[in-house]
C-alpha positions in Angstrom: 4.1 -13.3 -19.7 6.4 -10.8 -22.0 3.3 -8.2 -22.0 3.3 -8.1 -18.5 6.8 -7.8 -18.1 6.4 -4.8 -20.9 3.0 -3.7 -18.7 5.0 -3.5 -15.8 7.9 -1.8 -17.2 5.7 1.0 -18.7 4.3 1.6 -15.2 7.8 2.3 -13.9 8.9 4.4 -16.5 5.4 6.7 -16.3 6.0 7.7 -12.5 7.3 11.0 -13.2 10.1 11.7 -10.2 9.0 14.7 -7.9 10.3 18.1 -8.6 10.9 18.7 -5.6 13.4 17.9 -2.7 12.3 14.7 -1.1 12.5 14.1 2.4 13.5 11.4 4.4 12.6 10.4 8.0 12.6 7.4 10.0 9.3 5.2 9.5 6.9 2.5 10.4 8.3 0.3 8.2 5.1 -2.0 8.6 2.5 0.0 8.3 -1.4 -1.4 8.1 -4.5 -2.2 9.4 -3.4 -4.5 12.4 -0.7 -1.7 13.7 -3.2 0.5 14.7 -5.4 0.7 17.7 -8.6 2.3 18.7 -8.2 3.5 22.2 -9.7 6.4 24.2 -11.0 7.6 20.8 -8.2 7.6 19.5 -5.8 6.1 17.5 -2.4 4.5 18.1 0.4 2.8 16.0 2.3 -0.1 17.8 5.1 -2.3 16.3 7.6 -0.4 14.8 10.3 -3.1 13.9 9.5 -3.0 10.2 8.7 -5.8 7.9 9.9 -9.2 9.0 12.0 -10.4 6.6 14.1 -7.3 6.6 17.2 -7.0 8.3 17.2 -4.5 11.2 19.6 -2.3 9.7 17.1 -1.3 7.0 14.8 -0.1 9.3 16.7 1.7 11.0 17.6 3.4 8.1 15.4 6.5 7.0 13.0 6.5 4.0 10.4 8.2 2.5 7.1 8.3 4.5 5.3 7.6 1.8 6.4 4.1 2.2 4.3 4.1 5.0 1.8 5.2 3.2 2.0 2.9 0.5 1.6 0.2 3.1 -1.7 1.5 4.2 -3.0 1.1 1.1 -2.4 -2.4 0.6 -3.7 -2.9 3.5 -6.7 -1.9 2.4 -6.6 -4.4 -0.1 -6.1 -7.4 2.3 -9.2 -5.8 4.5 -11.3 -6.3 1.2 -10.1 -9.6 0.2 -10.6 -10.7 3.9 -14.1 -9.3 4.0 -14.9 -11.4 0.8 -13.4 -14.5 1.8 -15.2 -14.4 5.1 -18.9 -13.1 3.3 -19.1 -15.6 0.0 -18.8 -18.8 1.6 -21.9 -17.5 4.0 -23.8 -16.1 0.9 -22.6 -18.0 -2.3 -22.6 -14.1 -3.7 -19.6 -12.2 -4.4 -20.1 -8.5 -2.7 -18.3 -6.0 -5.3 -19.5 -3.3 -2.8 -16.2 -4.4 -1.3 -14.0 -3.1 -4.6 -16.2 0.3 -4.4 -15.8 -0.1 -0.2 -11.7 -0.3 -1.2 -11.6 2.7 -3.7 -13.4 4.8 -1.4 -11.0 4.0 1.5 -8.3 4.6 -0.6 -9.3 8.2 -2.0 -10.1 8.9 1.4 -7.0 8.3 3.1 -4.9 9.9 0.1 -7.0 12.9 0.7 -6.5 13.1 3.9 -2.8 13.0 4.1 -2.3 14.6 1.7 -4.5 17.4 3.6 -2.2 16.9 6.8 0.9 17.7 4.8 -0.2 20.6 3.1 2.0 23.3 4.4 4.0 21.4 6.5 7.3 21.5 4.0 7.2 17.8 4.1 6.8 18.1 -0.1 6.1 20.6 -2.5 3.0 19.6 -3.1 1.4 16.0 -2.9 0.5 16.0 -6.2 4.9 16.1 -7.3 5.1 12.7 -5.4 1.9 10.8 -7.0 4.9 8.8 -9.3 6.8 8.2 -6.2 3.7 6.6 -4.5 2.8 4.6 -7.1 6.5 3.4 -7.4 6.4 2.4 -3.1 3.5 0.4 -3.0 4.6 -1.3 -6.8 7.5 -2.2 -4.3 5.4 -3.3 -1.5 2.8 -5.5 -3.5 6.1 -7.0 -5.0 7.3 -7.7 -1.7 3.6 -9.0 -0.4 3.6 -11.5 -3.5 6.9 -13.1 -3.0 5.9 -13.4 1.1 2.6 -14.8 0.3 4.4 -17.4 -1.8 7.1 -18.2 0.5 4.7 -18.2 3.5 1.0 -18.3 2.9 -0.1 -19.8 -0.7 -3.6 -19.5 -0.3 -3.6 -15.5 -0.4 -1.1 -14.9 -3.1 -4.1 -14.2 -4.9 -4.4 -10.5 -2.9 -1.0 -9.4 -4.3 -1.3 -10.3 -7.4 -5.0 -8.8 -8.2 -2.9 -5.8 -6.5 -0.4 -6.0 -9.2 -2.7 -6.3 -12.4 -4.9 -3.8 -10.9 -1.7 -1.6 -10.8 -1.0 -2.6 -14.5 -4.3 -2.1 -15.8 -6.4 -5.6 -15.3 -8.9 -6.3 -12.4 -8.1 -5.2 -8.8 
């Protein structure tokens, strides 16, 4: 348990704080999968009351957007982990095209906003706020572990591969 603690604490301590200015704007606060829609080809993001074990206040409050961000990306992982528990029990096999499936997702959507904010003053450049990133969503699979305990035992598992994936063990 100490050399995770000591994993962990080595993570924090090598996300190098952006350079530049950061900005903060009001946010989704609950950002994944399930908020967005496909309609009209196109798509739209409903439910903006934040997490639900925060107080209202916080959201209201303005943060980075890369919270948001970070959100999305766990999401991904809880699309995977969904994916698998719905495929195995039909199949007896475990489909790892799912961990290549959530890398690939993940690069993508990085790449793409990172794209969309090019230029637009939002940061320097999205390569200053990679530690920053890495920090939210350490914050938000912490947050998804201790919900998942409190509320739904049977998929602390996805948080916690989350968390040793971030520290170096299997996603």
């Amino acid at each position: 348990m100490l050399s995770k603690r000591a994993k962990l604490m080595a993570f924090i301590d090598a996300c190098t704080a952006p350079k530049g200015a950061g900005l903060k704007t009001r946010h989704h606060g609950d950002y994944h999968l399930g908020q967005v829609l496909i309609a009209n080809n196109d798509f739209v993001i409903i439910d903006f009351e934040g997490e639900p074990s925060r107080p209202l206040a916080d959201a209201r409050r303005k943060h980075s957007p890369l919270r948001d961000v970070a959100g999305m990306l766990r999401s991904f992982s809880y699309a995977k982990w969904s994916a698998r528990k719905q495929h195995e029990p039909l199949t007896g096999v475990r489909d790892d095209g799912l961990d290549a499936w959530e890398a690939e997702v993940r690069q993508a959507f990085i790449a793409t906003y990172a794209e969309a904010t090019r230029g637009s003053g939002l940061y320097a450049s999205f390569e200053d706020v990679q530690g920053l990133l890495a920090l939210f969503e350490l914050e938000k699979v912490l947050y998804e572990l201790r919900y998942e305990i409190n509320n739904r035992p049977a998929w602390f598992h996805v948080p916690l591969a989350g968390v040793l994936g971030m520290l170096g063990g299997a996603r």
